[in-house]
N, C-alpha and C positions, 0 to 999 in steps of 0.2 A: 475418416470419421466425419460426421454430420454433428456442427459443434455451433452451439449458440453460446451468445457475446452478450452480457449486458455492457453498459458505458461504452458501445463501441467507438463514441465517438472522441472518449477521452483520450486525456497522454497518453496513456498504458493502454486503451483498449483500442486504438488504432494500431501499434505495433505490433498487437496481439494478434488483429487480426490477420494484418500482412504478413506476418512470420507462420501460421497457420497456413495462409493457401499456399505461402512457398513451401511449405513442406507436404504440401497434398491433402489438406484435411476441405471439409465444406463450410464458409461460412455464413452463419444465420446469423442478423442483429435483432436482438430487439429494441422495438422501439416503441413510445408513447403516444403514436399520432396513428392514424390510417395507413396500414404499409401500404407502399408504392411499389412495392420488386417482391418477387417469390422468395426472396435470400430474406426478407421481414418480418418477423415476428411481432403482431402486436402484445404489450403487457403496461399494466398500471398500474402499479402496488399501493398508488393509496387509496385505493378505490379495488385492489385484491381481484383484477380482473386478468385474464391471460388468455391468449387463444392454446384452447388444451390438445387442441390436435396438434399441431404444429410443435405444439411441445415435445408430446409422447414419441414422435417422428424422431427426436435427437439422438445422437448417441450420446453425448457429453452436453453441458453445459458451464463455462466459464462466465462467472459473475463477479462484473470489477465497477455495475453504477452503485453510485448514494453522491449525496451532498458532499462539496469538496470541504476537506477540515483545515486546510490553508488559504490564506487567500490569492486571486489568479494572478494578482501583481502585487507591486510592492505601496501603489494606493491603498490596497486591502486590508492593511495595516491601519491606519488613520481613522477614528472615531468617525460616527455615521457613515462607514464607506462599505457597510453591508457585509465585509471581510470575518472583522471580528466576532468574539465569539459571545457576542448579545445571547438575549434568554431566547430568541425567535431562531438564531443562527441557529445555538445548540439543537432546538426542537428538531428543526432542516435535518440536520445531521445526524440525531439518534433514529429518528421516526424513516427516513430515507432508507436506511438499511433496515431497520429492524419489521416495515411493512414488507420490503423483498424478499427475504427472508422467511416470513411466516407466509407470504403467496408461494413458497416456492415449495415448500412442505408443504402446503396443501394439496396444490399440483401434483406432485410425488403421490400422495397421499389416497388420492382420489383414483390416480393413474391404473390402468391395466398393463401398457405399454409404457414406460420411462427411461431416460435418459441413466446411462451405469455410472457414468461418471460425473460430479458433480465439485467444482474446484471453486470455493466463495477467496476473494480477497478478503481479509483479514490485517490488522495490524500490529506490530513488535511491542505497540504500547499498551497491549492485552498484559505484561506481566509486571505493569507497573516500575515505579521508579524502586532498582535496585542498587545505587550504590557502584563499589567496584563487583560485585558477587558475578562469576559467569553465568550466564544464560545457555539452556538449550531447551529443545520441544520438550525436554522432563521435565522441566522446571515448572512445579503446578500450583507452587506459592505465590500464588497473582499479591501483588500489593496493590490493594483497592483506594478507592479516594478520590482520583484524580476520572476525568469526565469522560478523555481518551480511551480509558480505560475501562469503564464502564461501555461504550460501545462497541468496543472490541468484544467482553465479553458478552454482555447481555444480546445486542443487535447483531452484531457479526456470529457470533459463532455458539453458543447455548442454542436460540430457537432449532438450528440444523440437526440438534440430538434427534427433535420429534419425529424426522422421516422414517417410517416404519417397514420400507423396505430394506432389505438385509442385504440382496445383492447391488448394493449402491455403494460406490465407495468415493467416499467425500473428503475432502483436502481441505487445509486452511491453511491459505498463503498467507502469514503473519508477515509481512514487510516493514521493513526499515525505511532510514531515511532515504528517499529515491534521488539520483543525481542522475541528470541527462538535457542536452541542449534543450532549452524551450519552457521547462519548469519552472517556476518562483524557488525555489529552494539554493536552486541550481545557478540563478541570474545574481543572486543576491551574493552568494560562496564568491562567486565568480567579480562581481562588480567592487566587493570590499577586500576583496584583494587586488586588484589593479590600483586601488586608490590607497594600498598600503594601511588600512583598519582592519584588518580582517587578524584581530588579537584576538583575547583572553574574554571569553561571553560569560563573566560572573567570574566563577573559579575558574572553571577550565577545565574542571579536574572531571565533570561528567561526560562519560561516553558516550560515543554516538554510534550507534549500528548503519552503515549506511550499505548502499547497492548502484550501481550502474544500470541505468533504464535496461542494458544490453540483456543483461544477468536475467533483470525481474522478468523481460520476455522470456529468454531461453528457459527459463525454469519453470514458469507455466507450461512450457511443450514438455520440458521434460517431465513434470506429474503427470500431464497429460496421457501422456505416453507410456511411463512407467508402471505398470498393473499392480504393482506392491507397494507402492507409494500412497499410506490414505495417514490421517489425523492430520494435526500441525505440522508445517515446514515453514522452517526461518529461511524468509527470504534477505538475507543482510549476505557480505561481503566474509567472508572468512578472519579478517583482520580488522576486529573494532578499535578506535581510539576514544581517549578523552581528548575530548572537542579541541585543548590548546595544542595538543599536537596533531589532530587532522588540519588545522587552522596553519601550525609552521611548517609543515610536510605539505602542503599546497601550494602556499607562498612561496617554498622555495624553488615550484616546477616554474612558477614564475617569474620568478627571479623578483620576488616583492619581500617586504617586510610583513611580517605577521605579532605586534609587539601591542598594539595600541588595544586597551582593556573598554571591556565598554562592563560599567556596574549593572550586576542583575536590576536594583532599583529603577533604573532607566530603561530597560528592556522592561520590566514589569509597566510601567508608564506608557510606553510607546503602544505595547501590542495586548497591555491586558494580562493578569499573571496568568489567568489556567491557557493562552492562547500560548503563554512565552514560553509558561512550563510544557507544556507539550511537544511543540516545535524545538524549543534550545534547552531546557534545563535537567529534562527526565533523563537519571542515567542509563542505559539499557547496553549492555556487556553481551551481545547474541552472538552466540556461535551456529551455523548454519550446520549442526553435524547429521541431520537427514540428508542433506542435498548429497554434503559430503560424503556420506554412509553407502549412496546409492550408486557413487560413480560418475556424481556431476563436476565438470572440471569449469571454473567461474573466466569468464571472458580476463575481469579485470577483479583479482584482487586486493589489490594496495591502492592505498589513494591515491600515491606517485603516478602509478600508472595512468587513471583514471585522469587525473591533472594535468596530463599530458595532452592526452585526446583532446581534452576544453581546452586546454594554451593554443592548439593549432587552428581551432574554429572558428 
């Protein structure tokens, strides 16, 4: 297939793309500047520009740009370090997808020839904070409020209703928390466990849905791939924990302690509460039962395992 990539150049949209051409598919990037290569698509979502030809030419298209909702290091954290989630950050963040998004139904929209397949990233934190309650793609009682969640649904995944073509079948990769060499997410799990803090974040008692970068790739090829595969798919790990025990189930592939409590107040301080709550606090219990349903078997599903791979890196 002839598959265009937005954010190729991120974490995820670099593996995306490599894992693509090793399995025989063509990649297109788009990008925001003057292509340079015939594999280049230009597009500019705030400014709702696209090259339409190049478009219609796809078979698929996989869209994983917008503004990053974490920040790229652990500076990012620290007031004025552009990370946090200021009222200019937020803008970044909802407006980045939610411009893509409506250029991307237009495009459809206008098309004679288009792209069948159409897979937007998405996020786990579209169903809001639920407590211990399980999660799966049924689960349609969004608990609203929170800002994460407001871009999930509004920017990520409502505009995508309006594409009025019927033979298109569109996905929403709802992803969890993503773990893989190179990530802020990932440095940080990893660094405060070596140094023995890597305790109790508030209570403890909230869950965390998380995924192995491996997984979040394979699973894009496999919607991809899969012809019966359309609506939401939980991209999360099959086995959620509350955060104190993903925290001692790590530490001890380490052979570290995981004991030392850091109070929500101070994490509210450091990073900002709707940044904390986002990132540490929301509980989210996601069971991945599409992936499951279709016959996807997950690289890594326990965290042991997962903690493994990072101990030897």
């Amino acid at each position: 297939m002839k598959v265009g990539v937005t954010g190729a150049s991120g974490f995820i949209g670099k593996k995306v793309c490599k894992s693509l051409e090793e399995n025989g598919h063509e990649v297109y990037k788009f990008v925001r500047r003057e292509p340079k290569a015939e594999n280049e698509i230009y597009w500019k979502p705030s400014k709702q520009e696209i090259d339409n030809e190049k478009f219609e030419s796809l078979d698929a298209v996989i869209h994983l740009a917008g503004e990053s909702i974490a920040p790229k290091d652990i500076f990012g954290f620290l007031p004025f370090s552009g990370g946090r989630w200021t009222k200019e950050k937020k803008s970044r963040i909802y407006w980045s997808r939610k411009w893509a998004s409506d250029l991307f139904v237009d495009a459809f929209n206008k098309a004679e020839n288009y792209p069948k397949v159409f897979i937007s990233s998405s996020g786990s934190t579209i169903y809001g904070d639920h407590g211990d309650e399980i999660i799966t793609e049924n689960t349609n009682n969004f608990n609203r409020g929170a800002f994460d969640q407001l871009v999930a649904e509004e920017a990520w995944e409502e505009p995508l209703k309006n594409i009025n073509k019927q033979n298109v079948r569109v996905v929403n990769a709802r992803t969890g928390i993503v773990l893989g060499k190179g990530n802020i997410t990932t440095q940080l799990i990893v660094l405060t466990t070596k140094l023995n803090i890597s305790g109790p974040l508030g209570s403890g008692k909230q869950y965390w849905s998380w995924v192995s970068i491996e997984d979040v790739v394979a699973s894009y090829l496999f919607c991809l791939e899969n012809s019966e595969i359309t609506g939401p798919v939980n991209f999360v790990s099959p086995i959620p924990l509350q955060q104190k025990e993903f925290s001692s189930r790590f530490a001890k592939v380490f052979k570290k302690f995981s004991i030392l409590p850091a109070p929500a107040f101070a994490l509210n301080l450091l990073m900002g509460s709707e940044l904390a709550h986002g990132l540490i606090f929301c509980s989210l219990r996601i069971i991945p039962e599409k992936l499951l349903r279709f016959g996807y078997e997950f690289k890594y599903s326990t965290i042991e395992e997962y903690a493994e791979v990072l101990s030897n890196e």
